[in-house]
N, C-alpha and C positions, 0 to 999 in steps of 0.2 A: 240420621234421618230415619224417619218410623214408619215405615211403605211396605208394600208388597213386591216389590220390585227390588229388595235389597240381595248380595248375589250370596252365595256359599259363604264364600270370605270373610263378608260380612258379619253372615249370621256367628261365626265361629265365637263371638264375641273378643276376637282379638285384639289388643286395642280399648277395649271398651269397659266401661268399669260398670261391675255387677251390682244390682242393689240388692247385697251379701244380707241386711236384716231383712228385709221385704221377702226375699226367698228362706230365710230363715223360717220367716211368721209361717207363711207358705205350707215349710213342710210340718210345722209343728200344726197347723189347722188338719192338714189333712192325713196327720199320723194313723188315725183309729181306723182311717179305710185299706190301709194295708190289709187289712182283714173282710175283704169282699161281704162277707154277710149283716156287716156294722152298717156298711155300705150302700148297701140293699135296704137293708132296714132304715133307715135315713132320705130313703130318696132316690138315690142312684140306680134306677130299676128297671131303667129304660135302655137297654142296649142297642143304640140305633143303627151303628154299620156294617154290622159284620167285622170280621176281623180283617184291618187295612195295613196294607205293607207298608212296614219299616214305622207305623204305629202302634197298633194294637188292635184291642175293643174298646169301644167308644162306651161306657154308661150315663145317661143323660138325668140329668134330675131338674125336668121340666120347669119346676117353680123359681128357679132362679134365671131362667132364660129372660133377660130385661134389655135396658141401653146400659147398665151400670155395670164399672168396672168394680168385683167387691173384694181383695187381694185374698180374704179367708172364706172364700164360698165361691170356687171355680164350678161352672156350668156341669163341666163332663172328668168325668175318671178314665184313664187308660190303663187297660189291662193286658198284660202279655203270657202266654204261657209260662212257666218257671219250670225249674231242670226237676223241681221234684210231682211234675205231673198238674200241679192247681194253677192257679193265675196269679200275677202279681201285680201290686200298683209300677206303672213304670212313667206315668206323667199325668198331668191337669191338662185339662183345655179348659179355657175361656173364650165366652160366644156370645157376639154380640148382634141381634137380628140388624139387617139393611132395610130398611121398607120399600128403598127403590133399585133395584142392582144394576141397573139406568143408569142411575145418578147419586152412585154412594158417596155416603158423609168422609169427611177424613177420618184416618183408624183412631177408636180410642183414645183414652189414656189410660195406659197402662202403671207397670213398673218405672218407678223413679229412673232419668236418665234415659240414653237413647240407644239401650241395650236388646229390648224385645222388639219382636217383629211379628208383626199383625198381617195376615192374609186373609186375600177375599176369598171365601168357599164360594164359588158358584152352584153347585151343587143344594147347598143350604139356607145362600143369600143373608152370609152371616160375614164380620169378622170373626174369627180367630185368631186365638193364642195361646200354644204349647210351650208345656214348663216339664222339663226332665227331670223331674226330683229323687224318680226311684231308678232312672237306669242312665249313667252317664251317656252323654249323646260329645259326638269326638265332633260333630258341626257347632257345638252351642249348646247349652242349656236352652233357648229359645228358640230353635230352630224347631219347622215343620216334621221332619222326618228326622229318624232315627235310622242308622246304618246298621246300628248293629243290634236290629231287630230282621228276620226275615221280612 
């Protein structure tokens, strides 16, 4: 089930079977921003939140903000500090606006299968959906947070 309301265990993807090409395609789209200033140059230039625990930095690249799930053109980049001093890519978010947070749609459609997990940002009045491509996450690949992030 693809809620907001699914527990830890869940998100672990235990159980659940990965859509192993989909995350494939995934990181091969978003290889060139490993390098923050490709990044930038492309779009991603918006850093909206501040750095968020057990996330990162959020970079926004406004013009893709729509209803549409597009699997090679995630909304936001995450960045984390790296051991040698610069940032690194450490995941994708996907965002997609609510227009009534009242009365939200059910989440997306995401990734094939019923492995991702879509939350409501209240905050933003969005769904979301995080994808750990560049820092393994020990809850899930598709889990919100990240442990072994400060």
């Amino acid at each position: 089930m693809k809620n907001q309301q699914m527990s830890i265990a869940q998100q672990s993807n235990a159980g659940l079977t990965l859509p192993h090409d989909e995350i494939a395609q995934l990181r091969s789209a978003v290889a060139p921003y490993h390098n923050m200033e490709t990044a930038v140059a492309e779009g991603y230039d918006t850093e909206v939140t501040g750095y968020r625990t057990q996330m990162g930095f959020h970079y926004l690249k406004g013009s893709l903000v729509d209803q549409q799930f597009e699997l090679a053109r995630p909304e936001a980049l995450l960045y984390a500090p790296s051991p040698n001093g610069g940032l690194r890519l450490v995941a994708v978010e996907y965002v997609v606006p609510i227009p009534d947070i009242n009365n939200p749609p059910a989440p997306p459609s995401g990734f094939t299968g019923d492995a991702d997990v879509w939350v409501i940002n209240t905050e933003f009045n969005m769904w979301t959906l995080h994808v750990w491509i560049g820092l393994q996450n020990p809850d899930g690949i598709f889990a919100s947070h990240n442990p072994r992030l400060p």
